[in-house]
C-alpha positions in Angstrom: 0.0 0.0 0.0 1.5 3.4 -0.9 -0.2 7.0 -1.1 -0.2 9.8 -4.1 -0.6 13.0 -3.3 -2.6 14.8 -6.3 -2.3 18.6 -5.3 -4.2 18.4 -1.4 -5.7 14.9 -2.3 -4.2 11.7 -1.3 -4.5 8.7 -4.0 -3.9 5.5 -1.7 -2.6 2.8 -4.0 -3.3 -0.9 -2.8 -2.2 -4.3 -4.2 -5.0 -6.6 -5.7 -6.0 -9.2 -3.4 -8.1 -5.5 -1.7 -10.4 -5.6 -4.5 -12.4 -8.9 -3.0 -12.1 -7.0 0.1 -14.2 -3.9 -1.2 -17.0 -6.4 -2.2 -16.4 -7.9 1.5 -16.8 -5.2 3.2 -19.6 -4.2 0.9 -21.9 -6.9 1.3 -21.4 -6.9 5.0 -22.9 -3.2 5.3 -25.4 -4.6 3.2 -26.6 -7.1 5.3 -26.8 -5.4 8.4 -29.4 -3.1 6.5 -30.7 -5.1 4.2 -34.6 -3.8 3.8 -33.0 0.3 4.0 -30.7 -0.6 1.5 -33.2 -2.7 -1.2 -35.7 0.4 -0.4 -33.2 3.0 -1.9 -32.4 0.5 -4.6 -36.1 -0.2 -6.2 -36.8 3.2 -5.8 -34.1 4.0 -7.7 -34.9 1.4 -10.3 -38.3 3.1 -10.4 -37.9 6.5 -10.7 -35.1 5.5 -13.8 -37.8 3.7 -15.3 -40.3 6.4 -14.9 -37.7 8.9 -16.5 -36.8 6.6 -19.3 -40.5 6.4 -20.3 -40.4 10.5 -20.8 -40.8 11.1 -24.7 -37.5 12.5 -26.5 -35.9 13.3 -23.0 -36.2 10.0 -21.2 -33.1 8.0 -22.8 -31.0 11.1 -22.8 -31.9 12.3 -18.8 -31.3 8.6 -17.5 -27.3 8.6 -18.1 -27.2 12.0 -17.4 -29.0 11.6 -13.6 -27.1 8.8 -13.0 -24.0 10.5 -11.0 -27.0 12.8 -9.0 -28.3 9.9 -7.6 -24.7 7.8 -7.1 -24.7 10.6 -4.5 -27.4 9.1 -2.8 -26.3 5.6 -2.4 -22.9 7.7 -1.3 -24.4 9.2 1.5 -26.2 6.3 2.5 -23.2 4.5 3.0 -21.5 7.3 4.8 -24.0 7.5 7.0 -24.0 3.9 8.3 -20.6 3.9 8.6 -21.5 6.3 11.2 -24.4 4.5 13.0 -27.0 5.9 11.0 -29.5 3.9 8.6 -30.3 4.7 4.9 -33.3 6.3 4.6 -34.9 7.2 1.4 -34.7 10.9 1.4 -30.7 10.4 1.2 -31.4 9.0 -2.4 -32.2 12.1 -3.9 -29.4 14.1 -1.6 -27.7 14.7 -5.6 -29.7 17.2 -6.1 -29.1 19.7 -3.3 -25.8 18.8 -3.5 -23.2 20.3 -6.1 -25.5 19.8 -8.6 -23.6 22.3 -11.9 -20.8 19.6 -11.2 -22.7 16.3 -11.2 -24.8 17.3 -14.3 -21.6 17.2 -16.6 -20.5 14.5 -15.2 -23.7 12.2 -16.7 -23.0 14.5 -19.7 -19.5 12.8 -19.8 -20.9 9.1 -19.4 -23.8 9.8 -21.9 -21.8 11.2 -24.6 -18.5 8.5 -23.8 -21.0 5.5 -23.7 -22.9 6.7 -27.3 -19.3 7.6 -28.8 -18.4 3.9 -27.7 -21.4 1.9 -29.6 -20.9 4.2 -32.7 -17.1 3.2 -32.8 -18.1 -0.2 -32.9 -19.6 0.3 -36.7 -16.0 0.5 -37.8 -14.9 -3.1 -37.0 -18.5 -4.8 -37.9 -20.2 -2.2 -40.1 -22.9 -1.5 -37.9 -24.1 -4.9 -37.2 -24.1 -4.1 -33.3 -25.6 -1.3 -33.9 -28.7 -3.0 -35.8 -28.5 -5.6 -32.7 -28.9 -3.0 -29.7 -31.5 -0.9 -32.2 -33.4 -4.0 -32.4 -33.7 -3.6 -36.2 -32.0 -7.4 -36.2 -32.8 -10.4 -34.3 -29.6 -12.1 -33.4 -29.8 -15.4 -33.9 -26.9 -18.0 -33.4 -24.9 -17.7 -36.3 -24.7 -13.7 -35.3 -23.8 -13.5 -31.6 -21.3 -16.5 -33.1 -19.9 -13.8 -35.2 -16.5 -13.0 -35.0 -16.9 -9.3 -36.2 -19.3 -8.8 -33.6 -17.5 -10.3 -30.8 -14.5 -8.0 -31.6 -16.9 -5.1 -32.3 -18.4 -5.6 -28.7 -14.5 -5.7 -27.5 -13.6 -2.5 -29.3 -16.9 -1.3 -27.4 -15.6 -2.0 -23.6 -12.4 -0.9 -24.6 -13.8 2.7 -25.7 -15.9 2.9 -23.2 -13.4 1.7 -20.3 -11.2 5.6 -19.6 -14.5 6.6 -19.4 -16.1 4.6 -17.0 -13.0 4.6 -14.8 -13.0 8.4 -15.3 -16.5 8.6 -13.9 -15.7 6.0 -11.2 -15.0 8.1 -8.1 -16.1 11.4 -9.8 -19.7 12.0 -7.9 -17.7 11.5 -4.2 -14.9 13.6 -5.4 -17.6 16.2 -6.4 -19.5 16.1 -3.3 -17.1 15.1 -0.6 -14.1 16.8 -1.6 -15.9 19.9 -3.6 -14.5 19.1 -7.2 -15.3 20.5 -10.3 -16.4 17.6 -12.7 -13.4 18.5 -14.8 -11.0 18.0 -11.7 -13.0 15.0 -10.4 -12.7 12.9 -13.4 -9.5 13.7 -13.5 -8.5 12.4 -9.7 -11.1 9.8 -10.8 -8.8 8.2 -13.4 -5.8 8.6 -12.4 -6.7 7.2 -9.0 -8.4 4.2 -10.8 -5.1 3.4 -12.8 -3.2 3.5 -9.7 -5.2 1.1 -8.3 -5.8 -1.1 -11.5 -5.3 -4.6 -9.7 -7.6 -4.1 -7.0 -9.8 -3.0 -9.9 -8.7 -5.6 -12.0 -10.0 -8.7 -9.4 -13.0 -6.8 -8.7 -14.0 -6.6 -11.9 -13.5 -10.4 -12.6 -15.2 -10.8 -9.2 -18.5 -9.5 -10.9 -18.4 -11.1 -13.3 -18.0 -14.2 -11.3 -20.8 -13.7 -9.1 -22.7 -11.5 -11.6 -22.8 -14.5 -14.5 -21.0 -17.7 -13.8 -22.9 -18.2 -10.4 -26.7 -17.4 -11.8 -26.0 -19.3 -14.8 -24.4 -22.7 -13.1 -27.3 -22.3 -10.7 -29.8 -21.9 -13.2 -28.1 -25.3 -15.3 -28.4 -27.3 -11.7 -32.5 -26.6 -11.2 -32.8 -27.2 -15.4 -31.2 -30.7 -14.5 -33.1 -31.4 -11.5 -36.5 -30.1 -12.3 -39.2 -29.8 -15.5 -38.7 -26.8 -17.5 -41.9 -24.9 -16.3 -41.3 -25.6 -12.7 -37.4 -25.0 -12.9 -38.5 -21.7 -14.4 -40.9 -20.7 -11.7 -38.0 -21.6 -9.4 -34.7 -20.2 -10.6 -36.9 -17.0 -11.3 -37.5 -16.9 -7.1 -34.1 -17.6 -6.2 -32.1 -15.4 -9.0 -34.7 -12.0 -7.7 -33.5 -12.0 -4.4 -29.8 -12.7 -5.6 -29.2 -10.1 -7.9 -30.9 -7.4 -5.6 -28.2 -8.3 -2.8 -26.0 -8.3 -5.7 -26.4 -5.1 -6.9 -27.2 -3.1 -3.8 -23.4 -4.3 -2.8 -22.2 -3.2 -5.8 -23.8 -0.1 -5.2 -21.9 0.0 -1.5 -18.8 -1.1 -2.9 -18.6 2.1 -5.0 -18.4 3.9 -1.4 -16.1 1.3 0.4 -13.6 1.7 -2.2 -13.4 5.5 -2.8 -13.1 5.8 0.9 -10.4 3.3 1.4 -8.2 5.0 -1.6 -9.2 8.5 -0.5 -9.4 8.4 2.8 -7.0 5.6 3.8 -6.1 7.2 7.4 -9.9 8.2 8.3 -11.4 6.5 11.5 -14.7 6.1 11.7 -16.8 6.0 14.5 
């Protein structure tokens, strides 16, 4: 573990067995508020999906709100680490918070995440595009497609400086008073410092995002009919993925604090 001092902000840099620790520690918040926690989340969910039903604005306003209410899940977090339990008002906390730096920030991932599917026309002539569009149904012989599997790999890699840019940007913004500009930034830099931790906790989603559900889902086809294995992988693989991604959510937190404020003691 070693520290980077960017102008008055510390960049703690840690080796990569710390990244299963941020999902650790994650979860563990998690579960000792579970029903606060899946509260923010499906409100979340809902509000998004109210949004993205708005004509002409909807698909454009969801990636843009999306840093405002990381804020929320932020202060949640912050909160419990200091004996306080999420409550929903701290979901919409983004927007009485710095809002004229968050807004660009959803601007950046909007406009990074759009340049990123477009790029992908140049390896496969558009035939992800048509895909995500829905003006072609993929069959086998497409997702087999070696033009689209390296189009959808030049996608992630376009779209990876700026996901890592936008990583840490809405807590730089709101606990350490950033500009977006200077927040993504510290954001990046402090994410390729720490690109092992990253690195395993990124294949640690993965893991537990797909391999898990879908060896799960292979075991109940085997041991039950198709209509009843159905019913049943559907009941276990809600309740999974809403842990899931609520400690995904947390782990956001968990890691910005432990690279940016590596000496802080909580109460």
């Amino acid at each position: 573990m070693s520290a980077v001092t960017a102008s008055d902000i510390a960049i703690t840099r840690y080796p990569a067995v710390r990244g299963g620790m941020w999902l650790r520690e994650a979860f563990a918040m998690f579960s000792r508020a579970r029903a606060p926690w899946l509260l923010l989340l499906m409100t979340y969910y809902i509000v998004m999906g109210v949004v993205d039903l708005v004509p002409l604005i909807g698909q454009i306003a969801v990636p843009v709100l999306k840093p405002v209410f990381a804020v929320g899940f932020l202060a949640a977090a912050w909160g419990q680490e200091r004996g306080k339990r999420p409550h929903l008002k701290q979901l919409f906390q983004g927007f009485t918070a710095n809002l004229s730096a968050l807004v660009p920030l959803g601007i950046v991932l909007l406009v990074g995440a759009t340049a990123s599917i477009f790029a992908t026309a140049l390896v496969d002539g558009g035939m992800l595009l048509d895909v995500l569009s829905g003006k072609v149904t993929p069959d086998e012989d497409t997702l087999a497609s070696g033009r689209l599997q390296a189009a959808m790999l030049v996608g992630v890699a376009c779209a990876l400086p700026v996901l890592l840019a936008l990583w840490y940007a809405p807590a730089l913004v709101v606990f350490h008073g950033c500009n977006a500009w200077r927040a993504l930034g510290l954001s990046l830099r402090a994410s390729l410092l720490n690109w092992k931790p990253l690195a395993i906790y990124g294949l640690l989603v993965i893991f537990y995002a797909a391999v898990v559900p879908g060896l799960a889902m292979a075991m109940i086809g085997l041991a039950l009919p198709n209509r009843v294995a159905f019913a049943v992988a559907l009941m276990l693989m809600m309740p999974y993925f809403l842990f899931l991604i609520a400690t995904l959510h947390i782990s956001d937190y968990v890691s910005y604090r432990d690279i940016f404020h590596a000496e802080e003691k909580t109460s």
